[in-house]
C-alpha positions as CSV (number, residue, x, y, z in Angstrom):
1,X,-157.5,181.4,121.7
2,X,-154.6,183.3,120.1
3,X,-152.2,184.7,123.0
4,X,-151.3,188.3,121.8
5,X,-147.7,189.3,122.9
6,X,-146.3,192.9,123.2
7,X,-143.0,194.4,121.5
8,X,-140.7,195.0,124.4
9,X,-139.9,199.0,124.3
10,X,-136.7,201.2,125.5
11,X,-138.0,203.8,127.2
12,X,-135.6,206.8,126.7
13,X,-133.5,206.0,130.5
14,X,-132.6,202.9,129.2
15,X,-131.4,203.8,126.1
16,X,-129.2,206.7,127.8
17,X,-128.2,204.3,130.3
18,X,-127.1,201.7,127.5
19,X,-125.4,204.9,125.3
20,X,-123.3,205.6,128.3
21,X,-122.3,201.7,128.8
22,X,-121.2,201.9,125.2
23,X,-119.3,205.4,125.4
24,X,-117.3,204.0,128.7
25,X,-115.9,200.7,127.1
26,X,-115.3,203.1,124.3
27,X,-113.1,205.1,125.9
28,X,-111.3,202.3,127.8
29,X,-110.8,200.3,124.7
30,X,-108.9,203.7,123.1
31,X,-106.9,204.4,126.5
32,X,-105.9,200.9,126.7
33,X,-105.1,201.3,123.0
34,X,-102.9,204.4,123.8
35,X,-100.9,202.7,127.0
36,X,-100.2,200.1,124.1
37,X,-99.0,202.4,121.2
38,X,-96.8,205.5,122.5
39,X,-98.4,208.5,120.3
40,X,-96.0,211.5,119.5
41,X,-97.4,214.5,117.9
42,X,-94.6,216.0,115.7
43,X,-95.0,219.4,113.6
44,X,-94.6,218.9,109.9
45,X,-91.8,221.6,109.9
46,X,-89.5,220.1,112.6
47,X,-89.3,216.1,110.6
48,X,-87.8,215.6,107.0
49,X,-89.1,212.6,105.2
50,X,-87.6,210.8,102.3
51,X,-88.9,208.8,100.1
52,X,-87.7,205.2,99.1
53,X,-86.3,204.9,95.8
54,X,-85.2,202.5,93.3
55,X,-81.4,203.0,91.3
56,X,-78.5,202.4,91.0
57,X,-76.1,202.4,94.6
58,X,-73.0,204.3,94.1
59,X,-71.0,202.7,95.9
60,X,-68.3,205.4,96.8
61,X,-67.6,207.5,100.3
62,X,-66.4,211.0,100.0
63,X,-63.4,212.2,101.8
64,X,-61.8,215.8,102.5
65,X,-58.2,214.7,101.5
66,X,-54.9,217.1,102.3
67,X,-51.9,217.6,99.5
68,X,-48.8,216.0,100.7
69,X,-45.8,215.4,99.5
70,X,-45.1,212.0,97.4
71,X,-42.1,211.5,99.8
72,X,-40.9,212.9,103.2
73,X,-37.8,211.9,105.0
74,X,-37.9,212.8,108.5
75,X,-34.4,214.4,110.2
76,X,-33.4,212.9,113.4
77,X,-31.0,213.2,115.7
78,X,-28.4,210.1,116.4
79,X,-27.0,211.4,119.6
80,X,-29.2,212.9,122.6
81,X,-28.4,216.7,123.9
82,X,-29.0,220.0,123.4
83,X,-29.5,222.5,120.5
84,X,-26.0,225.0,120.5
85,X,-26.2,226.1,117.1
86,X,-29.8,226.6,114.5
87,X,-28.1,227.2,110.6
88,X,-31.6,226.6,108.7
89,X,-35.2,227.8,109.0
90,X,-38.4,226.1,108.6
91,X,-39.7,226.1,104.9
92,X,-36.1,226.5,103.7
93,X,-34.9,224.9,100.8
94,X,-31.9,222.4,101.7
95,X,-29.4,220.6,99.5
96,X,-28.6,217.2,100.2
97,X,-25.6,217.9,103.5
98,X,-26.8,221.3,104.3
99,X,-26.0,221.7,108.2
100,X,-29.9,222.6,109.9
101,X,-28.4,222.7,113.1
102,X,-25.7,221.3,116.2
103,X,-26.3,219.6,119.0
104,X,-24.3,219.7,122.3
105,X,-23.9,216.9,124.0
106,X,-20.7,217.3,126.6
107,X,-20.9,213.7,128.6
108,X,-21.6,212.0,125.1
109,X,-18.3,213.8,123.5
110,X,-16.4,213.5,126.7
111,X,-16.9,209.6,126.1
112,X,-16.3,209.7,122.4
113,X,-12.6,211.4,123.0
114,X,-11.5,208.9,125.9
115,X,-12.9,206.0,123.5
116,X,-10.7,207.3,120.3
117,X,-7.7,207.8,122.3
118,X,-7.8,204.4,123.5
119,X,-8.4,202.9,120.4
120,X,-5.3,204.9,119.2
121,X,-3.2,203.3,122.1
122,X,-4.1,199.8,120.9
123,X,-3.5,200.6,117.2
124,X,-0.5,202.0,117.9
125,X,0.3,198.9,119.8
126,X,0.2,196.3,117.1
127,X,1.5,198.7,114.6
128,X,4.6,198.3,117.0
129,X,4.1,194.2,117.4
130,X,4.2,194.2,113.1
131,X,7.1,195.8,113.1
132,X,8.6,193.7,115.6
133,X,7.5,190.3,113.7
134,X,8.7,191.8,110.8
135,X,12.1,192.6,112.6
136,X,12.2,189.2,113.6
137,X,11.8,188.1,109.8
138,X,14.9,190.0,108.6
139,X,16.9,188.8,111.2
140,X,16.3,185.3,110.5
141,X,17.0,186.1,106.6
142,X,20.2,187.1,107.9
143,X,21.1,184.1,109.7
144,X,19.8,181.8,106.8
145,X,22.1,183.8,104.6
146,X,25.0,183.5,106.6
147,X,24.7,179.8,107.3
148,X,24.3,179.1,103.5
149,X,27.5,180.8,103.2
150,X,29.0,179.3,105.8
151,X,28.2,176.0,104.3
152,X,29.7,177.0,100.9
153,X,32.5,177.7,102.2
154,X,32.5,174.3,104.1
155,X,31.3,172.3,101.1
156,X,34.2,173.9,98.8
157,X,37.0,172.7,101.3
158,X,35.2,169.2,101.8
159,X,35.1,168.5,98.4
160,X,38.8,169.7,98.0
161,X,40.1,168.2,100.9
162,X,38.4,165.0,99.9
163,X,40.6,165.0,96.7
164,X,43.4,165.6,98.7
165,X,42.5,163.1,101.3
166,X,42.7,160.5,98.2
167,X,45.8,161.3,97.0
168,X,47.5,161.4,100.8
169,X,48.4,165.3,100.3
170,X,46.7,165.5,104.0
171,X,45.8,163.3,106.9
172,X,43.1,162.2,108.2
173,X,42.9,164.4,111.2
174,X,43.1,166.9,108.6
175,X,40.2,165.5,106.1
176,X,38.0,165.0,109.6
177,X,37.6,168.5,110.5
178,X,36.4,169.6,107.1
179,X,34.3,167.2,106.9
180,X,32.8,168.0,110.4
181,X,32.6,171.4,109.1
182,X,30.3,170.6,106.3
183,X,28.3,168.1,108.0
184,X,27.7,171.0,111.3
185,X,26.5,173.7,108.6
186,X,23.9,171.1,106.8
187,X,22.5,170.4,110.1
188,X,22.5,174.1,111.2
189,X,20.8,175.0,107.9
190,X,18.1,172.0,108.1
191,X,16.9,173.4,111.6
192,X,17.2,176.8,111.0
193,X,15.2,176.3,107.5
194,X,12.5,174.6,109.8
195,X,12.5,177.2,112.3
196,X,11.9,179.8,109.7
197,X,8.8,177.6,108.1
198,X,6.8,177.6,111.4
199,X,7.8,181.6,111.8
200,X,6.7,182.7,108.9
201,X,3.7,180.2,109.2
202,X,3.2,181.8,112.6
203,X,3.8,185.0,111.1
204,X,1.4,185.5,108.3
205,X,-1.4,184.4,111.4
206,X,-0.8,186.9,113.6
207,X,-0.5,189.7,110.4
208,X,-3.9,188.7,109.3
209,X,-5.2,188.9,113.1
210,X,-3.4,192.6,113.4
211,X,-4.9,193.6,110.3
212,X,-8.4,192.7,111.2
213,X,-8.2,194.4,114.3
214,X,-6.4,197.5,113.6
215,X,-9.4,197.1,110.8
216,X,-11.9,196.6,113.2
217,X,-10.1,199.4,115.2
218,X,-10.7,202.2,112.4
219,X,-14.2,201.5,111.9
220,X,-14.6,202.3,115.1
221,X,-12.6,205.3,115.1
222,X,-14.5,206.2,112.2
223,X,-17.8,205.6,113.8
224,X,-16.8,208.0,116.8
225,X,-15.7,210.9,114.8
226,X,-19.1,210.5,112.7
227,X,-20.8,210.4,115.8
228,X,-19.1,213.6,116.7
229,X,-19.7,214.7,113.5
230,X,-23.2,213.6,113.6
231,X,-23.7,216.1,116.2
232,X,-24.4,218.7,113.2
233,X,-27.5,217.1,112.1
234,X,-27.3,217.5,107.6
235,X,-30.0,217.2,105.7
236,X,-29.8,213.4,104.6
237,X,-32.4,214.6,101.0
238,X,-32.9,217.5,99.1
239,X,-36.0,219.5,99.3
240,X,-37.7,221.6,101.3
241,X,-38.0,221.3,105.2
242,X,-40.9,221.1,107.2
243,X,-42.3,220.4,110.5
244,X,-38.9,222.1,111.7
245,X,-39.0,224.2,115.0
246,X,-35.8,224.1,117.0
247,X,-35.3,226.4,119.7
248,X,-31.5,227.1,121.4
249,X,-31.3,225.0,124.9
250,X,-33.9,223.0,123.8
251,X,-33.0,219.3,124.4
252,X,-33.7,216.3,122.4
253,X,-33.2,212.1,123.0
254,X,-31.4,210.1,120.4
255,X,-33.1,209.7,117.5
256,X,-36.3,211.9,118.1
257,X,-37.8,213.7,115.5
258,X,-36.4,217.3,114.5
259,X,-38.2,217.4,111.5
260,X,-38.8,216.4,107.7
261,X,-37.9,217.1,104.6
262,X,-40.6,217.3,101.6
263,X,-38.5,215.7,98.7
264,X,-40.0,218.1,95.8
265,X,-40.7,215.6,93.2
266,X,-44.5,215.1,93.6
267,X,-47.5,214.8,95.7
268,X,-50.1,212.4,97.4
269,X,-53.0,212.6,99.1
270,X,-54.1,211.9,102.8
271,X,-57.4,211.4,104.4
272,X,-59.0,210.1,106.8
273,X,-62.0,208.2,106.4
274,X,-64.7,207.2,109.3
275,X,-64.5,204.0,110.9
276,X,-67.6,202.4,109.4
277,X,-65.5,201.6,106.3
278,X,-62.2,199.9,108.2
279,X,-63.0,196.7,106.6
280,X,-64.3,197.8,103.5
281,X,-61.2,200.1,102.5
282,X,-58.7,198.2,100.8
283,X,-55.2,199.2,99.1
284,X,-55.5,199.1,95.5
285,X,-59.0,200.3,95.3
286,X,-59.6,203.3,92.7
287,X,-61.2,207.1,93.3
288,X,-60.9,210.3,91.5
289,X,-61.0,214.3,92.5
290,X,-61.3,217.2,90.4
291,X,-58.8,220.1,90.8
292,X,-59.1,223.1,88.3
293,X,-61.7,221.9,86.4
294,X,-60.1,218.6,85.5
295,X,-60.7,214.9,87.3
296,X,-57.7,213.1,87.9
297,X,-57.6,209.3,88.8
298,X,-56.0,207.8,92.1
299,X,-55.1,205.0,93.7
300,X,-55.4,203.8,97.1
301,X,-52.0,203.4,98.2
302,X,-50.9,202.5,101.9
303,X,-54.5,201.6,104.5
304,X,-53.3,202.5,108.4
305,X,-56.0,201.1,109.9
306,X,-55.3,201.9,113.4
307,X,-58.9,204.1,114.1
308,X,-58.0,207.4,116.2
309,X,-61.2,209.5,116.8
310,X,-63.0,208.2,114.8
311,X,-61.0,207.8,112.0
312,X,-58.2,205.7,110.2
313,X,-56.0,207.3,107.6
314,X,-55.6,205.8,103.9
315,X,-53.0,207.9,101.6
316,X,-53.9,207.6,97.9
317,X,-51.5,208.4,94.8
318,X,-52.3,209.8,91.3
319,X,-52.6,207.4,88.3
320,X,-49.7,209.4,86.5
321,X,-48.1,212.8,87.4
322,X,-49.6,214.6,89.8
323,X,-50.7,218.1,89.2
324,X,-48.3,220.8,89.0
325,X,-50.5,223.5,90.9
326,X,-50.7,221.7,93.6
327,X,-49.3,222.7,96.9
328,X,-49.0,221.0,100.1
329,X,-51.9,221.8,102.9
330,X,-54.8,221.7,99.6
331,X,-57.4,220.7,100.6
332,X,-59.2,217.9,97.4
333,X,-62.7,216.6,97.7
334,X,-62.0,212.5,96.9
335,X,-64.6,210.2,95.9
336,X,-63.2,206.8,96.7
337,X,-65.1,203.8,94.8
338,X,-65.5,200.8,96.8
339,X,-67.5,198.4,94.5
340,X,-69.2,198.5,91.3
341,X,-72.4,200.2,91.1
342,X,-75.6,198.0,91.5
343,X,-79.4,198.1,91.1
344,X,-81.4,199.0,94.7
345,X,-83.8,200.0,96.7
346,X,-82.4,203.6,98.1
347,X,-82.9,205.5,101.0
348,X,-81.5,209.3,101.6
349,X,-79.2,209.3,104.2
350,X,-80.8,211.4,107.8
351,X,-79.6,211.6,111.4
352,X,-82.2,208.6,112.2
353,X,-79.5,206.1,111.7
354,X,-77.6,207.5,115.0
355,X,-80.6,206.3,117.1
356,X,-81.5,203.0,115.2
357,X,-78.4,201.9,114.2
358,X,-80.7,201.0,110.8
359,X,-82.5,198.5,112.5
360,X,-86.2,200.2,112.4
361,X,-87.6,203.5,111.3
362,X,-90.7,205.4,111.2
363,X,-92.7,204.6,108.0
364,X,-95.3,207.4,107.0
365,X,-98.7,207.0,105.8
366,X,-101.8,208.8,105.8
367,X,-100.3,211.9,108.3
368,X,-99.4,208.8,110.7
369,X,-95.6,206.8,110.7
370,X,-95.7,204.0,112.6
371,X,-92.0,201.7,113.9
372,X,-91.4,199.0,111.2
373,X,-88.3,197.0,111.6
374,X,-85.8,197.3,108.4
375,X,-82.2,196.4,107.4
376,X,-80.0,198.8,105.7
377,X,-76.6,197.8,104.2
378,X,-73.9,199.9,102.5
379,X,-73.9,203.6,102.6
380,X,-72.9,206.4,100.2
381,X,-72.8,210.2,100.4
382,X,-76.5,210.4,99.7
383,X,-78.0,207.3,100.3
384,X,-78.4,204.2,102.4
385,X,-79.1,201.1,100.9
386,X,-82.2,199.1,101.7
387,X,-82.0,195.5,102.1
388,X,-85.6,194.5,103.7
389,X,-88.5,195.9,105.4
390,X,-89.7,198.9,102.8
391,X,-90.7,199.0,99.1
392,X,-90.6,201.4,96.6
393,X,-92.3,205.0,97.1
394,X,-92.9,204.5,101.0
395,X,-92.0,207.3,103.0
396,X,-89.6,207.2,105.6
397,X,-89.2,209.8,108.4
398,X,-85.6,210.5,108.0
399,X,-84.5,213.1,110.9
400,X,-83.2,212.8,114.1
401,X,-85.1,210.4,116.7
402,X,-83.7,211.9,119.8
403,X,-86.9,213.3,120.8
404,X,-89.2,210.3,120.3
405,X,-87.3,206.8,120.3
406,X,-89.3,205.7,123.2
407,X,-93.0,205.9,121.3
408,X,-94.3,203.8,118.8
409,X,-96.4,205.8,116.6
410,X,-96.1,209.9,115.1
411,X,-98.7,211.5,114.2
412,X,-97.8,214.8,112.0
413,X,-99.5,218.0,112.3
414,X,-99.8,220.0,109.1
């Protein structure tokens, strides 16, 4: 006998009981979904987003360059002190020894006066010691020329009384005391010959040894009364002065700055260039401005890169003459080339990168950007290049993070 079995049915508690079972690990499924994923809502108007982009990467960095002059030589003062006397304003045009100012400086010229006069002693000195050695010279001239006529006298009457001698006219006794006579004036001649070859041996030493001091002597002079001298600083160039402010009583140390002077005969440019690029910046490299309507070519000359604020300077010249309108203080919009261009994927440039550094941004799809890690690698005016993590036509939220760096995903509200 067939056993007839019954279809089990819901009756309509169960199947509210067995809805709300559902709904509840519903709901705790999306909360624990939300303690996982951060959710920001952002308004549409308050986030820019940029698209990615393939082109070419120009790679270049803009700088806000000043006019300077092609060369400045700065005015200094060799000896500490005081300002007595101001001759020449700032801005003035100088001539190469124009007097800008004096300085006073009573201990220093105090010094300077006892040294000269001292100096002057001791010059004076072996002046007087030449003279004497050259006394001493003369007077053994004299001698030498006394002796030799001595002896000529003394040889004539040898050689006479020699003949005489011969033919008995005199004696002996007689013959003997010419012939001492000669003999005493040889000998007296030999030594005093000798003695004048070691004087003037002796002599022409300590001449050379006066000479280079009393030499040695007058440079120094010299370099006293041109450090007096010095005390009216000149301008060392011509041109035109600048950075120039002296003020009576007001007192400088040796060889701080008074000021420069512009030498008129060209100009360069300065800028300063953000720290990003202090290894990429090299002299050399090429970059161009425009300045009443034409573009002019530049070089990057000179690279300081010590980084102050932000910042290390690079001064760049002009591939030819530079302008003649320009003046110093322009101010020259510089687009400085780094490398050659090159085929990428591009990204516009947005305050994101202060909060990732260009490690991860918010990607945008479907009115939801979620945090996708990326690399970015050289930068331009306008864009970032885009080494990994997007492709082409993805959207990027590009604005500031600040407000939500600590969520994962944004959702934007239209």
């Amino acid at each position: 006998m067939d056993k007839i079995i019954e279809k089990k049915r819901f009756n309509k508690k169960t199947i509210l009981m067995l809805t709300g079972g559902i709904l509840f690990v519903a709901l705790v499924a999306y909360g624990y979904s939300l303690s996982l994923n951060k959710v920001y809502k952002a308004d549409a108007d308050k986030i820019t987003v940029s698209k990615v982009i393939y082109g070419d990467f120009e790679d270049v960095v803009l700088l806000n360059a000043s006019v300077v002059p092609l060369t400045s030589v700065i005015v200094s003062s060799p000896e500490g002190g005081t300002v007595a006397e101001i001759f020449t304003e700032n801005g003035a045009s100088v001539v190469k020894g124009t007097p800008l100012l004096r300085i006073a400086n009573p201990n220093a010229l105090s010094g300077y006066t006892s040294s000269e006069t001292s100096i002057t002693e001791q010059i004076n000195q072996l002046r007087k010691l030449r003279l004497d050695l050259e006394q001493n010279q003369r007077v053994m001239s004299q001698d030498m020329m006394e002796i030799e006529n001595s002896l000529r006298t003394a040889t004539r009457k040898y050689k006479i009384d020699s003949t005489l001698y011969s033919k008995k006219v005199i004696t002996l006794q007689e013959f003997n005391i010419s012939s001492q006579d000669y003999e005493y004036y040889q000998g007296r001649k030999k030594i005093l010959k000798e003695a004048v070859k070691q004087e003037n041996q002796s002599r022409v030493m300590q001449l050379q040894q006066i000479d280079f001091s009393i030499g040695r002597m007058n440079e120094s002079l010299e370099t006293i009364r041109q450090n007096i001298e010095n005390m009216t600083i000149k301008a060392p160039v011509a041109g035109r002065l600048s950075s120039y402010d002296p003020v009576i009583g007001k007192s400088y140390n040796t060889n701080e700055m008074l000021g420069k002077i512009d030498v008129m005969q060209g100009y360069k440019l300065q800028a300063g260039v953000d720290e990003y690029y202090v290894n990429r910046v090299k002299e050399g490299q090429t970059a161009n401005c425009e300045f009443n309507g034409k573009t002019y070519q530049l070089t990057v000359k000179k690279v300081i890169p010590e980084v102050t604020a932000g910042q290390f300077q690079v001064e760049l010249v002009f591939n030819g003459k530079s302008p003649e309108e320009l003046r110093r203080g322009l101010s020259l919009q510089v687009k400085l080339t780094l490398s050659d261009n090159s085929k990428s994927l591009l990204l516009a440039q947005g305050q994101f990168f202060q909060s990732t550094g260009g490690s991860w941004a918010f990607v945008l799809k479907d009115g939801k950007a979620t945090k996708r890690n990326v690399k970015i690698g050289r930068k331009n005016y306008l864009y970032y290049e885009v080494l990994e993590g997007l492709q082409k036509g993805e959207e990027v939220i590009t604005s500031s993070y600040d407000q939500f760096t600590q969520y994962d995903i944004i959702e934007i509200d239209k």
